[in-house]
N, C-alpha and C positions, 0 to 999 in steps of 0.2 A: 619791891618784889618784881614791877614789872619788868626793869632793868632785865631780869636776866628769860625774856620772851623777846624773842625774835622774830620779826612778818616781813614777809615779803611781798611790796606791791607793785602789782603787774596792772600798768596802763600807761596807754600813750599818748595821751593827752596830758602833756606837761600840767599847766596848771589843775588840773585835776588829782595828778598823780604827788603833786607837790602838796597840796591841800591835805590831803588822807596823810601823805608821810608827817605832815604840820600836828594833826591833833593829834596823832598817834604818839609822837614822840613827844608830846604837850602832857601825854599821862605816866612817860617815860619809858615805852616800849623802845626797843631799841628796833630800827625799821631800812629797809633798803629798798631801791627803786630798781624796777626794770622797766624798760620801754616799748619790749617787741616779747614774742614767743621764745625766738629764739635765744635771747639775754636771759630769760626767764629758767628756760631748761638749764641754761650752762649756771646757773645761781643755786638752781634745786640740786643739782647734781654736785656740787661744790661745798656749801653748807648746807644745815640742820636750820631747819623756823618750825616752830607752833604755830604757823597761821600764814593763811596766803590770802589774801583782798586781787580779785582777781576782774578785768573785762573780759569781754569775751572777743572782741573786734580789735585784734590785735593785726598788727604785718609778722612776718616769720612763721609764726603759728598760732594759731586761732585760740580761744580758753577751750573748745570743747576738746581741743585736740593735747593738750594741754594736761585738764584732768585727767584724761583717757592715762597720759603717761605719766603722772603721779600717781594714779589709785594703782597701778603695777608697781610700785614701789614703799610706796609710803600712806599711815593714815592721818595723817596732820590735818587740820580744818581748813575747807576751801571756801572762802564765802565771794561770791558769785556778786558783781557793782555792775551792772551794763546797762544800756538803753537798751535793750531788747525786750519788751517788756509785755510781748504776749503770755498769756498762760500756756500755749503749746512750746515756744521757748524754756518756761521756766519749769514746766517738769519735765522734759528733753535733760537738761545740766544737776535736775537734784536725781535722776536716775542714774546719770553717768558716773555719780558720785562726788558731786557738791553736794555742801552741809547746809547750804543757806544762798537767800537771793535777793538783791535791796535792786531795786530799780532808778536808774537815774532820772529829773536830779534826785539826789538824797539828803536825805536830814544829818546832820556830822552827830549830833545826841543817839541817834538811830541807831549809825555805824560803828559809835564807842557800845553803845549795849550789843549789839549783835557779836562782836570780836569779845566782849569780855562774856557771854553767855555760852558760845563755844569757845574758847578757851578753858571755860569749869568744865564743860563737858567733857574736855581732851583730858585735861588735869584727872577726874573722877575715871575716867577709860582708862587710861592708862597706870592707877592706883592699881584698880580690879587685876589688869594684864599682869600687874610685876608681883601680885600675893604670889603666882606661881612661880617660883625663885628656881625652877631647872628649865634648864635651857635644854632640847634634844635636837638631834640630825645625826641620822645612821648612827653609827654606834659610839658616839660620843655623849654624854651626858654632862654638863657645866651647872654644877650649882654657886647660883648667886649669894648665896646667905653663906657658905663655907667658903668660896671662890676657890673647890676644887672641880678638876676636870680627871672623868673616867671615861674610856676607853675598854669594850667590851666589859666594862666593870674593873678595871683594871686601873688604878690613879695612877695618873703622869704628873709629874715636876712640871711648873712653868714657873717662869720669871715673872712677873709682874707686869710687864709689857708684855709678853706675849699672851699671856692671859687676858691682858685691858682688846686686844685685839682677836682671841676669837670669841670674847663676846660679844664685839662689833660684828661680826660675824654672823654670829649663831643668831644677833637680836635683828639683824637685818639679810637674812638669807636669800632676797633677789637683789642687794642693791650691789653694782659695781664700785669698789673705792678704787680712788686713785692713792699714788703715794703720800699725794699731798691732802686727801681728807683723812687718811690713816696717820700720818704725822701731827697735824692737826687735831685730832681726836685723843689719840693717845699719848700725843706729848704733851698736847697743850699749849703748843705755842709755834708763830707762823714758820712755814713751810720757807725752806731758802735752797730749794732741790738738794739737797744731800740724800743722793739715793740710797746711798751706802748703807744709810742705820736702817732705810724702813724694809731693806734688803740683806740684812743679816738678819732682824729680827725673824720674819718672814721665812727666810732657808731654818733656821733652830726652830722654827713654830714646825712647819714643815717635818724637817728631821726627827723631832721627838713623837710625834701623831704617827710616824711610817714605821717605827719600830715597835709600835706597838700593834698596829693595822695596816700592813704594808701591801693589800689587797685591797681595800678604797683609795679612792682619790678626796679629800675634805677639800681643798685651797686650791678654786682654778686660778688661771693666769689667763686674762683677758688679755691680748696683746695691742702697745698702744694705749691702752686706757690704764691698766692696773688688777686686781687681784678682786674676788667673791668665792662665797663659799659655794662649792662642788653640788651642783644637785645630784 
């Protein structure tokens, strides 16, 4: 089961970071390294993880700075590994919106109970989140349990793909995708830039929403990065 949890750890201290990726993937988490801030951001912004093990003394960008720009996006558990280990440090990062804080060194028995005790806690959150099966924004309503999509009350036709993508959408309403996390997402399989498909689908998503509500705008176009839904 753990196979299909993914974490992402952020620290740049090789042998440190090498260790944590070691027992992690010892219990079968499937796990990736970043090194700096910046690796980090282009990793969150790229793929989906349950779980981030994060320092905070990072180069490129710091972890407070860090969190700051995933709790804008995402609630996934952030657990907090640093030597910083005053008390005015550690609730500075659990306000900011880290879950959890282990002080270095750490106990590796510590660091597997803490990752699998939020882990249930995300599991358990997000059970609660998805009872409510309609998705809303302006006047579209997507229910998940029928997988139809209304429009002022109105049902529209979609394909199957275009449906798999605005509830990518709807279920992530700050996050920017590129083509290649919408490919990825919705196909299911690695991105090999064929803009073509994620850009027809996208014009039909598009074109079928406009005739029915051709006074909103649902699907901006971020230019240079890719596509999110219209606030």
């Amino acid at each position: 089961m753990n196979g299909d949890i993914n974490i992402l750890v952020v620290e740049d201290d090789l042998d440190i970071n090498t260790l944590l990726c070691s027992i992690l993937s010892k219990e079968g988490y499937r796990v990736r390294s970043a090194y700096s801030g910046t690796e980090a951001k282009m990793c969150i912004e790229q793929y989906n993880y349950e779980l981030l093990l994060l320092d905070l003394m990072l180069p490129g960008a710091t972890g407070e700075e860090l969190i700051e720009e995933i709790r804008k996006i995402k609630v996934m558990p952030i657990i907090v590994i640093s030597a910083k280990t005053s008390q005015e440090d550690k609730i500075k990062v659990l306000k900011m919106g880290a879950d959890d804080f282990i002080c270095k060194p750490f106990d590796i028995n510590e660091v597997l109970a803490r990752v699998e005790v939020q882990l249930r806690r995300s599991t358990q959150f997000t059970k609660v989140n998805s009872s409510n099966s309609k998705l809303k924004h302006k006047n579209i309503i997507l229910d998940k349990d029928s997988r139809q999509v209304f429009i002022n009350n109105k049902e529209i036709s979609l394909t199957a793909r275009e449906y798999s993508i605005l509830e990518l959408f709807m279920e992530n309403p700050k996050k920017v995708f590129t083509k290649a996390n919408l490919f990825e997402s919705v196909w299911g399989s690695e991105f090999l830039g064929d803009d073509n498909t994620v850009n027809v689908h996208m014009s039909n998503l598009r074109s079928k929403i406009s005739k029915v509500d051709e006074k909103e705008e649902y699907i901006q176009t971020v230019w240079g990065i890719g596509f999110k839904l219209k606030d």
